[in-house]
C-alpha positions in Angstrom: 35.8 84.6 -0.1 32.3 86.2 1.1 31.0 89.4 -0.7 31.6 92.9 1.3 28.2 93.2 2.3 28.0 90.0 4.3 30.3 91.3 7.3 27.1 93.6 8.3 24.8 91.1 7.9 26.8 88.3 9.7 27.2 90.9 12.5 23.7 91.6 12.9 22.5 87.9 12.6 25.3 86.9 15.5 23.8 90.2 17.3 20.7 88.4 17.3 21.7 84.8 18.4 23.5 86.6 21.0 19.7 88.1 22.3 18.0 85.3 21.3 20.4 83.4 23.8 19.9 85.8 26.7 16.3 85.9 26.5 16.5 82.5 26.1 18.4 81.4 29.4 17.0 84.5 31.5 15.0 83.8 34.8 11.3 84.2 33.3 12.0 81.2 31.1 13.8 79.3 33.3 10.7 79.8 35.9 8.6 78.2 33.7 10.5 75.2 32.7 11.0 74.6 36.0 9.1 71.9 37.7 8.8 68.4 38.8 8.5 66.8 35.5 10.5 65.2 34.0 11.1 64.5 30.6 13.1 60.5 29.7 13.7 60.4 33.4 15.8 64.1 33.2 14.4 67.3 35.2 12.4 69.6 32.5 14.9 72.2 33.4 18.1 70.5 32.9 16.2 69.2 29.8 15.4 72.9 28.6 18.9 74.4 29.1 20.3 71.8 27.1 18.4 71.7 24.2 18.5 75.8 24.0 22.3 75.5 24.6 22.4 73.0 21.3 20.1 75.5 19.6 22.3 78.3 20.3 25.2 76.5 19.4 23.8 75.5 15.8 22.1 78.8 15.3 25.7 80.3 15.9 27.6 78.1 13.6 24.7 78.1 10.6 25.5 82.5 10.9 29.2 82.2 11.1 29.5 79.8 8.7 31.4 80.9 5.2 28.7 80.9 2.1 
């Protein structure tokens, strides 16, 4: 079982994935990654969103995971 003080912290490193994620996937970004290159024959956009998806995903499970 975790220690008391790591509900706070969890909370607040999940609060941070959440805007990492958001800036992450917002229209400035996406502007730039999106072009006519491509990257292993895939659009550099489709390319981007998938990678920061996989990211986000693994950032998420690394802060919710049980120490």
């Amino acid at each position: 079982m975790g220690r008391v003080t790591d509900g706070p912290l969890k909370s607040a490193r999940l609060l941070a994935i959440a805007v990492l994620g958001f800036v992450a996937l917002n229209a400035p970004l996406l502007t730039i990654a999106d072009s006519d290159a491509t990257v292993g024959g895939v659009p550099v956009l489709y390319a981007y969103l998938f990678a920061a998806w996989a990211v986000l995903i693994a950032l998420i499970a690394l802060a919710a995971r049980s120490r």
